[in-house]
C-alpha positions in Angstrom: 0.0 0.0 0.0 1.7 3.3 -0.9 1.6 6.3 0.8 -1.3 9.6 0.0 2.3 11.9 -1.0 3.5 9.0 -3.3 0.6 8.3 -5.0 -0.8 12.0 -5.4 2.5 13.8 -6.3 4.1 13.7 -9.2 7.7 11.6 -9.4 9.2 15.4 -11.1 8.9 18.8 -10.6 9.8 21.9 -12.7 11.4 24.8 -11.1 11.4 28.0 -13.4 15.1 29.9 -12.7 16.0 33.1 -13.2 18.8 35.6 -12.8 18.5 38.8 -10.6 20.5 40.9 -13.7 17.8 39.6 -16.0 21.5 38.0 -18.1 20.8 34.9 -19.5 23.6 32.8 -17.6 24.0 28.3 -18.2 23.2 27.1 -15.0 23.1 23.1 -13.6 21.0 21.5 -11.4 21.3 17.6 -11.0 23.8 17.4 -13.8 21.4 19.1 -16.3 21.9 22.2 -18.0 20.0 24.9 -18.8 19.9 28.7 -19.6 18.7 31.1 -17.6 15.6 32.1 -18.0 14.6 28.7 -18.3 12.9 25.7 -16.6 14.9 22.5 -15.4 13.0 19.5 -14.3 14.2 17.7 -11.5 13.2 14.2 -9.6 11.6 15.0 -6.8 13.4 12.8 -4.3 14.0 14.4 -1.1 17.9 15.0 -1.7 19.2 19.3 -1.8 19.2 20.7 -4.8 21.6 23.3 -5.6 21.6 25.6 -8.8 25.5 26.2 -9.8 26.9 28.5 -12.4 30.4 29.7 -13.5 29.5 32.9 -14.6 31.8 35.0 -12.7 28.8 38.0 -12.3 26.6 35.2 -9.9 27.0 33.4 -7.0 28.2 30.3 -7.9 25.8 28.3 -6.0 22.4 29.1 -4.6 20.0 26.1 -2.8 16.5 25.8 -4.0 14.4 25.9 -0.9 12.1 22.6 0.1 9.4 22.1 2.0 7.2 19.3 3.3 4.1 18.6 0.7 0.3 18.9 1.9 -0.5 15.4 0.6 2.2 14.0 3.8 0.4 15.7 6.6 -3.1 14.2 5.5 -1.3 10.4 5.3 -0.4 11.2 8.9 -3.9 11.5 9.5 -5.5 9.0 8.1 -3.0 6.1 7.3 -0.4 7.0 10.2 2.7 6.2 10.2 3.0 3.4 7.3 2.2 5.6 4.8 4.0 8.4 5.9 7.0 6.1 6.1 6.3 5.3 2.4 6.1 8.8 1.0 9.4 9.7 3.2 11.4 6.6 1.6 10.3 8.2 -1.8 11.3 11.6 -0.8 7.6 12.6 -2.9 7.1 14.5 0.8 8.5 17.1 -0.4 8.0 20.0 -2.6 11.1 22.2 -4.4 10.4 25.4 -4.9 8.8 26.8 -8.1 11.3 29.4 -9.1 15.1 29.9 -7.9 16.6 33.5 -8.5 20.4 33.8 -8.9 21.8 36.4 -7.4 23.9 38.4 -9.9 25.4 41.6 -10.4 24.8 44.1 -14.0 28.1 43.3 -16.4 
């Protein structure tokens, strides 16, 4: 029996990322590349996810926030703690956030 988080939330998320300077700058999260503005889809799996850059204008790293879903507090409620062990093995508990700016100066 699977867990309300692991059966309601998708297995990948996409998380919009940006760049305070409005630059476009090539930016990797999980090993996939992208350029800024642009949308990356990740597996949502529990683990940090950091957006890293070499363009010397950014910081070269910046986390993208996480947060525990919705869907995981209501499996507490009603299917206790199996469930929620399920959706915590699965890492779909949690939720990345939808957009990441990079903090970057004008060139």
């Amino acid at each position: 029996m699977s867990g309300c988080a692991s059966v309601m939330t998708a297995e990948q998320q996409t998380i919009n990322i940006t760049a305070s300077n409005n630059e476009q700058i090539e930016v990797t999260v999980d090993d996939k590349k992208v350029v800024s503005p642009g949308v990356v889809t990740v597996l949502r799996d529990g683990k940090d996810k950091v957006v890293r850059t070499t363009d010397k204008s950014c910081d070269s790293a910046t986390p993208i926030k996480k947060e525990i879903t919705g869907a995981f507090w209501g499996n507490i409620l009603i299917g206790g703690v199996f469930g929620s062990t399920t959706d915590s093995s699965t890492g779909k508990m949690w939720d990345y956030a939808d957009s990441v700016q990079i903090s970057c100066t004008n060139k």
